[in-house]
C-alpha positions in Angstrom: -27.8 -11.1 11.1 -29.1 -13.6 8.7 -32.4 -12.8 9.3 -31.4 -9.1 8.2 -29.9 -10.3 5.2 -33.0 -12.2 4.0 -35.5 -9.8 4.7 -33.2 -7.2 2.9 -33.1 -9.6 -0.3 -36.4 -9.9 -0.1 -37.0 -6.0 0.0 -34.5 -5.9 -3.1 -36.3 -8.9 -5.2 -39.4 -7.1 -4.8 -38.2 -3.8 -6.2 -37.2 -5.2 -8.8 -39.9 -7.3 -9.7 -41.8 -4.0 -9.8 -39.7 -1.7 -11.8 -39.5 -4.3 -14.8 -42.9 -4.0 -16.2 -42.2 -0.6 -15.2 -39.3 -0.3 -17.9 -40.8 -3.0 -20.2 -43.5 -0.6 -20.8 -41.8 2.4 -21.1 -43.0 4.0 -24.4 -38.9 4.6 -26.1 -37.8 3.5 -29.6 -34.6 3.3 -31.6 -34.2 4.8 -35.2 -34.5 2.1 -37.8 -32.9 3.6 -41.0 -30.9 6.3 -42.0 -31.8 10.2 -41.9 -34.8 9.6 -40.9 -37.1 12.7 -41.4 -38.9 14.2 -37.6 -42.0 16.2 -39.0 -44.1 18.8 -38.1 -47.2 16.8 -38.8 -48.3 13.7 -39.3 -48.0 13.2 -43.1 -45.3 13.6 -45.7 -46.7 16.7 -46.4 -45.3 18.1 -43.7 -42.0 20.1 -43.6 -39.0 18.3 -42.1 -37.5 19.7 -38.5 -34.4 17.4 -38.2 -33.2 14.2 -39.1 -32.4 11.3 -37.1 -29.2 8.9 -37.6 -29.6 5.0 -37.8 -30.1 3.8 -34.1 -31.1 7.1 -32.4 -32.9 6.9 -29.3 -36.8 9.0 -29.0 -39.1 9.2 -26.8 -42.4 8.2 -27.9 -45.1 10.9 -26.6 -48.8 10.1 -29.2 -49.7 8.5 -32.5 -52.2 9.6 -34.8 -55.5 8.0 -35.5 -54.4 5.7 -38.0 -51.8 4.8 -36.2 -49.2 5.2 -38.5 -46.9 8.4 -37.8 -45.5 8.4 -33.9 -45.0 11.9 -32.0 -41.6 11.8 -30.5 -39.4 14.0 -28.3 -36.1 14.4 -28.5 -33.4 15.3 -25.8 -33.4 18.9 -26.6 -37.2 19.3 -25.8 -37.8 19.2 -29.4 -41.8 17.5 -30.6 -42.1 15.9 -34.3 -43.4 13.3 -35.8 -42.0 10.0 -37.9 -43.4 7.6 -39.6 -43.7 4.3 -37.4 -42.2 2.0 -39.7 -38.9 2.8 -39.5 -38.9 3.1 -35.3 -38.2 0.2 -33.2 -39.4 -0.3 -30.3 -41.3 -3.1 -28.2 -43.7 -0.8 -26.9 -47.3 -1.2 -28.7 -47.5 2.0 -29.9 -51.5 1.3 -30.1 -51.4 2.2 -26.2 -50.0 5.9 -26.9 -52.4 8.7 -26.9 -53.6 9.9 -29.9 -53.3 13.0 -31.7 -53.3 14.5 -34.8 -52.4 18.0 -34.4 -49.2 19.7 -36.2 -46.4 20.9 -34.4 -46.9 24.3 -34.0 -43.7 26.0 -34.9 -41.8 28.1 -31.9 -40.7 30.9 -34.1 -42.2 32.7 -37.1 -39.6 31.5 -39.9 -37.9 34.3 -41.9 -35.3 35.0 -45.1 -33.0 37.1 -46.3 -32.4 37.5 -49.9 -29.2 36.9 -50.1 -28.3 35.0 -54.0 -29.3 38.0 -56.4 -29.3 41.8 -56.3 -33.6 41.8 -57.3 -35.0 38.6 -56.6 -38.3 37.9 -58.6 -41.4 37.7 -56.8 -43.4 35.1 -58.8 -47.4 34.4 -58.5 -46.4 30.5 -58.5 -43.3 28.0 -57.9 -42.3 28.6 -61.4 -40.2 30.7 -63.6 -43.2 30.8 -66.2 -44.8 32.3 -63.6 -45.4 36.0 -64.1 -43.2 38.4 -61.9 -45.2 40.3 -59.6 -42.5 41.9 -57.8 -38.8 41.8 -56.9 -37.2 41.7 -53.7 -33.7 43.8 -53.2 -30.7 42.3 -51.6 -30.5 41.4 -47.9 -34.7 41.9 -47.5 -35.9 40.1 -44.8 -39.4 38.1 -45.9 -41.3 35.6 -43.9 -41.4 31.9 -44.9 -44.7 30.8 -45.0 -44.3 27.2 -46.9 -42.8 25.5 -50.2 -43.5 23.7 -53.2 -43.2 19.6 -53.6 -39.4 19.6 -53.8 -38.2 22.3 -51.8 -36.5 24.2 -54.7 -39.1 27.4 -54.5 -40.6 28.9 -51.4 -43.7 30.6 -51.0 -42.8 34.3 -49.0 -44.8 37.4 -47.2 -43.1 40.5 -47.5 -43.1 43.3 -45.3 -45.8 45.3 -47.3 -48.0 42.0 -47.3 -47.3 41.0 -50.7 -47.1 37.9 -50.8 -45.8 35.1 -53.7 -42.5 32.9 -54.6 -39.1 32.8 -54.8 -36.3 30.3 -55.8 -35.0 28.7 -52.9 -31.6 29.0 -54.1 -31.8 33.0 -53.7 -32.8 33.1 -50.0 -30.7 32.4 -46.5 -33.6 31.0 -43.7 -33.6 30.6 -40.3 -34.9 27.7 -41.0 -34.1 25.4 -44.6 -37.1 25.7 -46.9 -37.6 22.0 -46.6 -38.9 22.0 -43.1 -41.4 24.6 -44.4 -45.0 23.1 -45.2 -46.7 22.4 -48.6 -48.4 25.3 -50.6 -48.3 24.0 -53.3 -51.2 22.4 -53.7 -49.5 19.1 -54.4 -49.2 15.9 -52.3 -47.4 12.9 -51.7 -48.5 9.7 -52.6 -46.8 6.4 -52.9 -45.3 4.6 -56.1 -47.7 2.1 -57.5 -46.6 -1.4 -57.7 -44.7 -1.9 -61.6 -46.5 -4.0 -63.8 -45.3 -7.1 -65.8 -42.7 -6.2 -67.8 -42.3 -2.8 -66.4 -38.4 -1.2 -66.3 -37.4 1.3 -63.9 -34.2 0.8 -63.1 -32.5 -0.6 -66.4 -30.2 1.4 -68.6 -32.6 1.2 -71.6 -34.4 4.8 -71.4 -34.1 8.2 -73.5 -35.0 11.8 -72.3 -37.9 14.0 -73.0 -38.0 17.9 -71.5 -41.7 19.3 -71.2 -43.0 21.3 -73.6 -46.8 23.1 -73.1 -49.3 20.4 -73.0 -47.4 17.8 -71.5 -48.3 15.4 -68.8 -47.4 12.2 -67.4 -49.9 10.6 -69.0 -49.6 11.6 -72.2 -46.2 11.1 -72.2 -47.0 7.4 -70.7 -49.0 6.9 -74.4 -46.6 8.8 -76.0 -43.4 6.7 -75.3 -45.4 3.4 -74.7 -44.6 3.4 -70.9 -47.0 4.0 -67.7 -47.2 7.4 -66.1 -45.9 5.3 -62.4 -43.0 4.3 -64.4 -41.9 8.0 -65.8 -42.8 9.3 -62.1 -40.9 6.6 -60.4 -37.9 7.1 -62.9 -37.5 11.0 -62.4 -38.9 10.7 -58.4 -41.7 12.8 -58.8 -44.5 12.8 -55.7 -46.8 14.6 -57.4 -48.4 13.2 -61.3 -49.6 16.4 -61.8 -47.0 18.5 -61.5 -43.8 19.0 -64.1 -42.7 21.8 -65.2 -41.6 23.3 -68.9 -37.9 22.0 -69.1 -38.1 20.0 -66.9 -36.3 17.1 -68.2 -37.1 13.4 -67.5 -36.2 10.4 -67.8 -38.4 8.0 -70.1 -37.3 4.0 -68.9 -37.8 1.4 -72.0 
């Protein structure tokens, strides 16, 4: 009987033994921070699918070349992408496969108009745009991507025409956010302030954009850097603002 007992113990402590690496090197990670974006590719650029509470688990499926943006798959069968800094996990994420391909979306996403009777059909994410159409209530346009901060999306009507509309006046199957740039723009990161540099004190005044203006002339204007202004009003792309647009100038 002892004898039974040991080799049984033995057969245990070696199963064990050999399902620890097993789990130690299972490729999982937690959520790190709050709302964290899952993306369609791996870039900012890339429209948002869902968003992630602090301390979510993923499963980690391929990285990208660079390493920095982590494929992941969630419960429901769902693929996106995050940003590897704000995952933890203690797998080395260097050993995933790599890939750099989009996540191709499952279903063509569609709009109706739904917030105006005749929505304009603009040749640009802008109301100084020129109108190059309207859409009537309840038309149902497909979503083909967005401008920098989601408030205009770009749209295909039926008859092929294709061109922009104000967010606000559309009901997706899909929010315009998790739609991809087409804007031309891109995101790119704050620069570091400078000596002496104030973007978060209460000494600032407000300008709102007239023709000709631009971050950097604004910078020379109110005697300020164009990172600072940017920074201020959270703008991701310098060389986009828009007439009325009104910003905040920091001291």
């Amino acid at each position: 009987m002892m004898r039974r007992f040991i080799q049984l113990a033995v057969t245990l402590l070696v199963v064990f033994v050999l399902a620890v690496p097993t789990l130690a090197q299972d490729a999982v990670a937690s959520v790190n921070t709050g709302n964290l974006n899952v993306r369609t590719g791996p870039g900012m650029g890339y429209g948002s699918i869902a968003t992630l509470p602090f301390g979510f688990g993923v499963q980690m499926v391929a990285r990208n070349s660079e390493g920095n943006w982590i494929l992941i798959q969630l419960t429901n069968g769902v693929n996106g992408w995050v940003n590897v800094n704000y995952l933890f996990t203690q797998y080395n994420t260097n050993s995933l496969p790599v890939s750099d391909v989009p996540v191709a979306p499952t279903v063509t996403p569609t709009a109706r108009v739904t917030g105006a009777l005749n929505a304009n059909l603009r040749n640009g994410p802008s109301t100084d745009n020129a109108v190059i159409g309207t859409i009537p209530l309840n038309e149902t346009v497909v979503l083909l991507g967005r401008n920098y901060n989601s408030t205009w999306a770009q749209v295909r009507r039926s008859n092929g025409a294709v061109g922009w509309v104000e967010a606000t006046a559309l009901t997706g199957t899909v929010p315009v956010r998790s739609l991809s740039l087409a804007d031309g723009s891109v995101f790119v990161p704050y620069a570091p302030s400078y000596p002496g540099e104030n973007t978060t004190g209460t000494n600032y005044r407000t300008h709102v954009v007239v023709a000709g203006d631009s971050l950097s002339r604004l910078a020379e204007r109110y005697a300020t850097t164009m990172y600072a202004i940017a920074a201020a009003n959270n703008i991701y792309n310098y060389d986009l603002i828009y007439i009325g647009q009104s910003l905040i100038i920091p001291g």
